[in-house]
One Martini backbone bead per residue (centre of mass of N, CA, C, O) as a GRO file, in nm:
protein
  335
    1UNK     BB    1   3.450  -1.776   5.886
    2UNK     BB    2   3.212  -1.915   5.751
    3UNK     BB    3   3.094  -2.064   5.951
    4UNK     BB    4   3.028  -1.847   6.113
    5UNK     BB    5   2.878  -1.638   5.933
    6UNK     BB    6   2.638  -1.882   5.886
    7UNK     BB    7   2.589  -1.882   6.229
    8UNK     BB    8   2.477  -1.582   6.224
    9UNK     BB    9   2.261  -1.619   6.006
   10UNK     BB   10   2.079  -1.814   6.175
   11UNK     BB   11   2.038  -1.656   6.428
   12UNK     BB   12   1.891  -1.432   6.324
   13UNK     BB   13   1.675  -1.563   6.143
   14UNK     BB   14   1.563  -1.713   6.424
   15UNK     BB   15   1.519  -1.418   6.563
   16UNK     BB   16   1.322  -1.308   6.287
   17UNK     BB   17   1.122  -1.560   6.335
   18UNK     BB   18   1.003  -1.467   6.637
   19UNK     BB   19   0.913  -1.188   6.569
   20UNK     BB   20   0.716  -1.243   6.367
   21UNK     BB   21   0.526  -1.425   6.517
   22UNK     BB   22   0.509  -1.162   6.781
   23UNK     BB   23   0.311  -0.994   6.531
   24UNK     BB   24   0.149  -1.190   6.385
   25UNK     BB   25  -0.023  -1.262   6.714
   26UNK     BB   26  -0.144  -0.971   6.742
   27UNK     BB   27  -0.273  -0.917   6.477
   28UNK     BB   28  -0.467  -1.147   6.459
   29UNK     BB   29  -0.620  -1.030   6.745
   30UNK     BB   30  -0.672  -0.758   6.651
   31UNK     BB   31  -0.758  -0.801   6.364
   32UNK     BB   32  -1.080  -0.726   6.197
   33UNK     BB   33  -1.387  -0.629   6.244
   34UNK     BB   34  -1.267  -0.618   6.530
   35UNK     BB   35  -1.078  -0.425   6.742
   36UNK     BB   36  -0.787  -0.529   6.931
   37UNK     BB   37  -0.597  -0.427   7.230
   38UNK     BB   38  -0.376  -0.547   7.382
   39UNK     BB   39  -0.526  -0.439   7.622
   40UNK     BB   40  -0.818  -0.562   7.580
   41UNK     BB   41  -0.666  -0.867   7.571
   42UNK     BB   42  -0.575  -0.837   7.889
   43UNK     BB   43  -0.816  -0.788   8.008
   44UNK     BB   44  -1.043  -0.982   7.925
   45UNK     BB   45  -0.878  -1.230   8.010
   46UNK     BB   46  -0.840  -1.141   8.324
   47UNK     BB   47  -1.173  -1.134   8.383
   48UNK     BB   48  -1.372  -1.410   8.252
   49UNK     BB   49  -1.568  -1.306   8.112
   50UNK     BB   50  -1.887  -1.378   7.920
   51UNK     BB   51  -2.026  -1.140   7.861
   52UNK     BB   52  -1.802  -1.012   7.695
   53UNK     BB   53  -1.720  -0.983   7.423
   54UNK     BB   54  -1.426  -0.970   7.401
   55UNK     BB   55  -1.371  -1.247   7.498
   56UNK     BB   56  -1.539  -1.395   7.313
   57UNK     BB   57  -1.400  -1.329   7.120
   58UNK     BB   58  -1.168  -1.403   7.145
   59UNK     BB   59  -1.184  -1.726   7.283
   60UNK     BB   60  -1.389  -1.807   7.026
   61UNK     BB   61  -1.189  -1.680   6.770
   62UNK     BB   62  -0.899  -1.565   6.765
   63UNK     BB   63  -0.730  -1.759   6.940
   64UNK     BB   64  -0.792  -2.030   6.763
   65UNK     BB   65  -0.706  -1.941   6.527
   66UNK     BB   66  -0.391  -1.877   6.573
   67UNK     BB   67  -0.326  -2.131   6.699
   68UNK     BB   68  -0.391  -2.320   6.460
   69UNK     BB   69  -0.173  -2.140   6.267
   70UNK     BB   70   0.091  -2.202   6.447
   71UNK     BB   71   0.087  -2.494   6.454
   72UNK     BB   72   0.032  -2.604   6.147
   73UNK     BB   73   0.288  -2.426   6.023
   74UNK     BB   74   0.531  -2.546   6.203
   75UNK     BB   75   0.451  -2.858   6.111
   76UNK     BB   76   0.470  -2.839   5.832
   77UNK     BB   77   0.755  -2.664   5.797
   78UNK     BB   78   0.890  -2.963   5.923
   79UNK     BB   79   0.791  -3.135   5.765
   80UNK     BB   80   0.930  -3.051   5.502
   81UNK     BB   81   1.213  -3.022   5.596
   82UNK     BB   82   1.244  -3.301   5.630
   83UNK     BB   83   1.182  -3.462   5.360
   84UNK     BB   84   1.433  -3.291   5.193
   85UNK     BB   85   1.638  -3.438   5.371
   86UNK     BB   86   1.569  -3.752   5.311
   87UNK     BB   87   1.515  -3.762   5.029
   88UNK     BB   88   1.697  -3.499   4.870
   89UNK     BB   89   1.401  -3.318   4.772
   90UNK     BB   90   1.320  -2.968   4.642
   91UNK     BB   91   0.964  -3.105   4.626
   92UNK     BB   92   0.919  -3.193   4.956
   93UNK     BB   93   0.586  -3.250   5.053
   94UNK     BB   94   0.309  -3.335   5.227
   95UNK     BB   95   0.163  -3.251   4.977
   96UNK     BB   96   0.300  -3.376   4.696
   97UNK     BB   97   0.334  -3.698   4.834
   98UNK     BB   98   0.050  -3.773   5.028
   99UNK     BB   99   0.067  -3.708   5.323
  100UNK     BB  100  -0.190  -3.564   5.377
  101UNK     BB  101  -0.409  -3.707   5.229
  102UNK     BB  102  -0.363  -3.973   5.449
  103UNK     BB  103  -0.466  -3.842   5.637
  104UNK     BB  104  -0.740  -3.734   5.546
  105UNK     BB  105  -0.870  -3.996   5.531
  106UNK     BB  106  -0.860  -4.115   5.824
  107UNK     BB  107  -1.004  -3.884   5.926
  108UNK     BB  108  -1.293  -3.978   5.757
  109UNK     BB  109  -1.280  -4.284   5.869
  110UNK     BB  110  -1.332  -4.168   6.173
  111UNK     BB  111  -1.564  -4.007   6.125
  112UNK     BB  112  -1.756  -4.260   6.038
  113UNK     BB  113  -1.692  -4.461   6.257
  114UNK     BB  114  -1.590  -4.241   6.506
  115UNK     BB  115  -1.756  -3.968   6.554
  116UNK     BB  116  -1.748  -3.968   6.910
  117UNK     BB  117  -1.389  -3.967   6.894
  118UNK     BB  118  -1.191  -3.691   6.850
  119UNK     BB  119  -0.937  -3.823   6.987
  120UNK     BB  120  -0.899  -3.987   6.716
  121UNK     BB  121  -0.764  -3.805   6.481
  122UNK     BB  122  -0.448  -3.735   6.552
  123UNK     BB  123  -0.393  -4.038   6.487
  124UNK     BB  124  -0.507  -4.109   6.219
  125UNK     BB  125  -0.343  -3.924   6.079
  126UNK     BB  126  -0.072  -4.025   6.143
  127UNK     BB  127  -0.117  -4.287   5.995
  128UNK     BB  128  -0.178  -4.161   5.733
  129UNK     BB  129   0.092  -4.033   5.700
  130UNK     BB  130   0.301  -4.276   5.769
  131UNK     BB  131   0.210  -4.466   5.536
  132UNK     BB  132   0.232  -4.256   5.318
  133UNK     BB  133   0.597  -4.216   5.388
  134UNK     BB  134   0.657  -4.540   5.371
  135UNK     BB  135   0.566  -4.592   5.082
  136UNK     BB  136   0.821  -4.344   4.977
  137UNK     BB  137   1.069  -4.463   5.142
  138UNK     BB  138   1.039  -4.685   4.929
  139UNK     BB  139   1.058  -4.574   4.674
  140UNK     BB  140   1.334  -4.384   4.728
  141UNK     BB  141   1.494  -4.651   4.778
  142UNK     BB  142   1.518  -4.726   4.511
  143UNK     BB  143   1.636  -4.778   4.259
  144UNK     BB  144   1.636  -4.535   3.987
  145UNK     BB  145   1.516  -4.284   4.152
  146UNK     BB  146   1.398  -3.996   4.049
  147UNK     BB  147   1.285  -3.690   4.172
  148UNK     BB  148   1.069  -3.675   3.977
  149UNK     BB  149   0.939  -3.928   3.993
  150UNK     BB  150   0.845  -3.937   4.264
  151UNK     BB  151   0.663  -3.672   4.240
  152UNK     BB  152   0.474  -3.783   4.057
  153UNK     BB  153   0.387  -4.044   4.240
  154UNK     BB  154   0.255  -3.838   4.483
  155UNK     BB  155   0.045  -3.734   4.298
  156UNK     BB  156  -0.101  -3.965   4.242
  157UNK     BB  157  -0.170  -4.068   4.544
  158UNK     BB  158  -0.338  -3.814   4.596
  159UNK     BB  159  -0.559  -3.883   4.387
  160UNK     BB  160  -0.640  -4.166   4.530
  161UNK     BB  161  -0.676  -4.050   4.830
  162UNK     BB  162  -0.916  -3.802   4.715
  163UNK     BB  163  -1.094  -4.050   4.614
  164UNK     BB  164  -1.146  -4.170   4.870
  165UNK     BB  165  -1.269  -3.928   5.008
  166UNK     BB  166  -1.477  -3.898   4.852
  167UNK     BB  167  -1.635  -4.183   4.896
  168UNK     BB  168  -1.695  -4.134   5.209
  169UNK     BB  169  -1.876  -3.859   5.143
  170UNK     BB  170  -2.087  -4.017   4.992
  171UNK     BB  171  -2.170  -4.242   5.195
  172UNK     BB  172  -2.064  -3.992   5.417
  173UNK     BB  173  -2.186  -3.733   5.473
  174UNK     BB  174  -2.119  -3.679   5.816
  175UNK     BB  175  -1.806  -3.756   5.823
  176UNK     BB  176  -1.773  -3.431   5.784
  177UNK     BB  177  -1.771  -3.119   5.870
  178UNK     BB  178  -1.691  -2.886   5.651
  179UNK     BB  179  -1.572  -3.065   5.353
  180UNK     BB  180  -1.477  -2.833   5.215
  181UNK     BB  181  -1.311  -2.664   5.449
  182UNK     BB  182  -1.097  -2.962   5.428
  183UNK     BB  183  -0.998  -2.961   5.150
  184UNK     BB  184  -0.873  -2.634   5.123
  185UNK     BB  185  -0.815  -2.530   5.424
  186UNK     BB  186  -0.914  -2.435   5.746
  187UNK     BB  187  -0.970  -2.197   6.041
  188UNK     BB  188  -1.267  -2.246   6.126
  189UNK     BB  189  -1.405  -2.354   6.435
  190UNK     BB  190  -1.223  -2.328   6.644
  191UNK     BB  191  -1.118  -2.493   7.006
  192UNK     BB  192  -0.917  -2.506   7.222
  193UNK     BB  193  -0.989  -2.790   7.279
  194UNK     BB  194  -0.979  -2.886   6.975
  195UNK     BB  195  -0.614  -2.854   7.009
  196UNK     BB  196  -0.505  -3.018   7.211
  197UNK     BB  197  -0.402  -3.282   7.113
  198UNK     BB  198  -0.253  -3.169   6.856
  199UNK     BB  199  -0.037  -3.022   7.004
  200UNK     BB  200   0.105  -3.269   7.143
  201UNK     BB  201   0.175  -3.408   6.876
  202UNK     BB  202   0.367  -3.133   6.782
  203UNK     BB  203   0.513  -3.129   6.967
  204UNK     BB  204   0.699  -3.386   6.972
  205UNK     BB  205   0.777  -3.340   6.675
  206UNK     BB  206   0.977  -3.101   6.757
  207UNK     BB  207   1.149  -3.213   6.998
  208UNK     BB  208   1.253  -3.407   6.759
  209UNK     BB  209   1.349  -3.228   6.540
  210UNK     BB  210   1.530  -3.104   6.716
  211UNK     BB  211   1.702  -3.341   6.792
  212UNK     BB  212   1.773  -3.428   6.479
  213UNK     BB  213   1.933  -3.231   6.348
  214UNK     BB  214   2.247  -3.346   6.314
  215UNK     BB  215   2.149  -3.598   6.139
  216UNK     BB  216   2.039  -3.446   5.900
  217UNK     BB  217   2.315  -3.342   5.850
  218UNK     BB  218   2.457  -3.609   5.787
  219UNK     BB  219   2.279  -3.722   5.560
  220UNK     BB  220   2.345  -3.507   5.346
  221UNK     BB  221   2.627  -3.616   5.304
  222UNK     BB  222   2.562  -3.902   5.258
  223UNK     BB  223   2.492  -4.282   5.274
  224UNK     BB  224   2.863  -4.296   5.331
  225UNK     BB  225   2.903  -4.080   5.538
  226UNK     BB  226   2.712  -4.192   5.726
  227UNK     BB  227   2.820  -4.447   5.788
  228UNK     BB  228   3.113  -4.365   5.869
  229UNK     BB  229   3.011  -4.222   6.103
  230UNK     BB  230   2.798  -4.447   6.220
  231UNK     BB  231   2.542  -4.444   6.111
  232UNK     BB  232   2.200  -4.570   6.089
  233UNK     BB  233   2.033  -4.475   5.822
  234UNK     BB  234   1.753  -4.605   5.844
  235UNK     BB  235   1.651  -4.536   6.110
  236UNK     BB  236   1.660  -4.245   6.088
  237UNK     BB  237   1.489  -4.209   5.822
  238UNK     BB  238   1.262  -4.320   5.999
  239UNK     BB  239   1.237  -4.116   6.227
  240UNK     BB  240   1.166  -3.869   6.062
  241UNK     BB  241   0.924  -3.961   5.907
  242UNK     BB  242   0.800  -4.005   6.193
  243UNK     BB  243   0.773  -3.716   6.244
  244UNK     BB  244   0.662  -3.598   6.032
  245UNK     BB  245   0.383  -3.746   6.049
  246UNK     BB  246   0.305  -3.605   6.307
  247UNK     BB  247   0.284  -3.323   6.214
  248UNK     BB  248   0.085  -3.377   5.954
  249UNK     BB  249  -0.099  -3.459   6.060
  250UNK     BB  250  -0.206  -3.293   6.305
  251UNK     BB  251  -0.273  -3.088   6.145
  252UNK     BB  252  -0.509  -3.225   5.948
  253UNK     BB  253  -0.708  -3.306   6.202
  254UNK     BB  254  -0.788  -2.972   6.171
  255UNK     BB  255  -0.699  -2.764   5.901
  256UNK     BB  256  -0.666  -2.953   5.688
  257UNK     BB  257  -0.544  -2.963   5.341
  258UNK     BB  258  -0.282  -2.740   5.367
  259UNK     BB  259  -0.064  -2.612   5.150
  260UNK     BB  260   0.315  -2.557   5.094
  261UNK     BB  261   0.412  -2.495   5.306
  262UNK     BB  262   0.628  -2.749   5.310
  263UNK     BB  263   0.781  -2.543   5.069
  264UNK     BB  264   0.815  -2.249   5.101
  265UNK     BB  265   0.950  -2.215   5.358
  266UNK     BB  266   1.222  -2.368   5.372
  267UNK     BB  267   1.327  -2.263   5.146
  268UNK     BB  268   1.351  -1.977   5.206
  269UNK     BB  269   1.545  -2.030   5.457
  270UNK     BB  270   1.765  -2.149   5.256
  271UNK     BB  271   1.821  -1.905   5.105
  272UNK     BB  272   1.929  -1.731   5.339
  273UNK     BB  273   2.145  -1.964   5.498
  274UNK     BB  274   2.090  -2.261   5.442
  275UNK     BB  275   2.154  -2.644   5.519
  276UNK     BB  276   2.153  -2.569   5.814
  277UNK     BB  277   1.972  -2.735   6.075
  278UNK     BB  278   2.017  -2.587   6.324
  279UNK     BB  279   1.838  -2.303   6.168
  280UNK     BB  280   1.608  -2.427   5.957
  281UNK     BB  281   1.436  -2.543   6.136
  282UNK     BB  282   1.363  -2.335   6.391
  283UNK     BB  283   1.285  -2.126   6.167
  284UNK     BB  284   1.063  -2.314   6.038
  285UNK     BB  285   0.865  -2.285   6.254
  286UNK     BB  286   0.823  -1.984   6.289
  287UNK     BB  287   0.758  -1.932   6.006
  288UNK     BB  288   0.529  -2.106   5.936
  289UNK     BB  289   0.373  -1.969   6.221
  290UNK     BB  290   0.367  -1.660   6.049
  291UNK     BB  291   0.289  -1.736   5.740
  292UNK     BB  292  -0.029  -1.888   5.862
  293UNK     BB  293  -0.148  -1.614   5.999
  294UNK     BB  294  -0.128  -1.425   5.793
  295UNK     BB  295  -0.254  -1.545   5.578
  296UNK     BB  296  -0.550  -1.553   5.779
  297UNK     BB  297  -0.572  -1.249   5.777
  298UNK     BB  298  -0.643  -1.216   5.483
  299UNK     BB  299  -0.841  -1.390   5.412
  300UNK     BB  300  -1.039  -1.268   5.595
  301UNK     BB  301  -1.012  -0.923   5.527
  302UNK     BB  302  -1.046  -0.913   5.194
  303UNK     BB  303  -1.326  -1.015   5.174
  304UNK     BB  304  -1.500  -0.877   5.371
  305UNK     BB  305  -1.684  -1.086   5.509
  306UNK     BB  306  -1.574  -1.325   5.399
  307UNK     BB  307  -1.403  -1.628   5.425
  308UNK     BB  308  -1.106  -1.743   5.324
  309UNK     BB  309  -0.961  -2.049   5.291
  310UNK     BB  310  -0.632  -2.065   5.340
  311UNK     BB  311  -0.563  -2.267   5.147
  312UNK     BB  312  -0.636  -2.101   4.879
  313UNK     BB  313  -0.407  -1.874   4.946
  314UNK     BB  314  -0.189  -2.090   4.934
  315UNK     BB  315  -0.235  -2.207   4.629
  316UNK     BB  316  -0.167  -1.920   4.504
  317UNK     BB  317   0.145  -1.943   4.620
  318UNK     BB  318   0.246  -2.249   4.579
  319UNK     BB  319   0.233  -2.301   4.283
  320UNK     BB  320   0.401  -2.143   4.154
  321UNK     BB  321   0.633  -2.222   4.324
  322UNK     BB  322   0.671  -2.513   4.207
  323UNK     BB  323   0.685  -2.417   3.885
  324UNK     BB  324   0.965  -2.322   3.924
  325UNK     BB  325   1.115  -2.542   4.122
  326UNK     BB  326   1.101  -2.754   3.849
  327UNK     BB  327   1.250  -2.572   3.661
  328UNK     BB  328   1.512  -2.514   3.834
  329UNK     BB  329   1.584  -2.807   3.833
  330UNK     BB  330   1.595  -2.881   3.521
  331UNK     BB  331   1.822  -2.685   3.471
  332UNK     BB  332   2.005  -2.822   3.669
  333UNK     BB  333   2.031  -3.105   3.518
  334UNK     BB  334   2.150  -2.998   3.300
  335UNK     BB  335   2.395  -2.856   3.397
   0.00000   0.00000   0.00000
């Protein structure tokens, strides 16, 4: 009956995490300076007029904007759960542990020595955030590894590859346009084409995310109970940091270094049904991309004219859940 229980709290879950985002999505293009009515957005699009100031919004301001925070918030959220569930550690985020960093470095270092190929940043991204998921993972199988060093290792890591971020934009002050809103993430100047590749590797990440669900459950359980079931343990928890990176660089490679998401939302998630991947992960999706949709909504309007990078409203509300996450994590290993 529990388990009966537990599964019905998943399923609402994640249908109130699917009405959230086709809300969140709503809100997004409807409002703004200029509010924009359900029909008015469905006219615009089916008329494909440009001289139309309305499509103008819609097509080349509000729908990718929406659609960049839809992509990166779903994907930031399922790498957060992804890591949190192979490292075993409840304060694994791809900004924490330096896996943004890595991506954003390689991003750099693509924009720097090839400009004109825009087309190679979310595979950049991927390989630098692959690189540093795998080198974390390598470091969380020693002996000895405490969840807090882990962390506290991944922290030192984002310092060295910010470090790296800097000495290439002084080097190569061109090599990525307005990278002080690369550097605290933000979704303005996004466009429909330029989230294509993006995108792609986003659903990959996705749809490996959903079949991996059920490893995910079994590697909870502990790295004996995982072989005595047959699992490959190494293999599998490499398959799944490797979708983590595809995920979080791919996300990186437009939105820029966005924290928190992939701490936040499945925290929350987890807190509302429990740590049943099979509605945790897809929750978390929905969820994600609801979360920083609003988020970017809120940016826009409360500060208007002025838009505020959606980053920096995430860090706003990241840190202190950080710094809760991290006392109550300490409070449990005393007691």
């Amino acid at each position: 009956m529990k388990h009966c229980t537990n599964a019905q709290k998943g399923r609402w879950m994640l249908l109130f995490t699917i009405f959230l985002t086709v809300i969140s999505v709503l809100l997004g293009i409807s409002l703004g300076s200029t509010r924009i009515s359900p029909a008015d957005f469905l006219q615009a699009v089916l008329s494909g007029s440009t001289t139309d100031s309305t499509y103008r919004i819609v097509m080349y301001s509000r729908l990718p904007g929406v659609l960049g925070a839809l992509l990166a918030g779903s994907a930031l959220s399922v790498s957060g759960a992804i890591l949190q569930s192979v490292l075993q550690n409840p304060l694994a985020s791809p900004n924490i542990i330096g896996v943004n960093s890595g991506a954003g470095l390689m991003v750099l270092l693509c924009s720097a020595f090839f400009p004109a190929m825009d087309a190679l940043l979310p595979f950049a991204a991927f390989l630098g955030a692959l690189a540093t998921a795998m080198l974390i993972f390598a470091l969380a199988m020693g002996p000895g590894v405490s969840r807090i060093t882990l962390v506290l290792t991944g922290i030192a890591m984002s310092s060295i590859l910010g470090a790296g971020m800097n000495c290439i934009m002084i080097l190569y002050p061109d090599a990525y346009i307005g990278a002080s809103t690369f550097l605290v993430g933000g979704l303005s100047g996004l466009t429909i084409q330029g989230l294509r590749f993006p995108a792609i590797y986003i659903l990959i990440g996705l749809i490996l995310a959903m079949l991996m669900r059920r490893d995910m459950n079994i590697i909870a359980l502990g790295t004996d109970t995982a072989k005595a079931l047959g699992m490959s343990v190494n293999r599998t928890r490499f398959l799944l940091i490797f979708t983590a990176a595809i995920l979080a660089g791919a996300a990186v490679s437009f939105a820029g270094l966005i924290g928190f998401v992939g701490l936040v939302v499945p925290h929350a998630i987890r807190f509302l049904i429990g740590n049943d991947n099979r509605y945790l992960v897809p929750a978390s999706a929905f969820g994600g991309a609801a979360f920083v949709i609003l988020c970017d909504l809120v940016s826009r309007m409360a500060f208007a004219p002025y838009v505020l990078p959606v980053g920096i409203l995430l860090s706003f509300i990241g840190g202190p859940f950080f710094i809760y996450l991290i006392i109550r994590n300490r409070r449990d290993h005393h007691d």
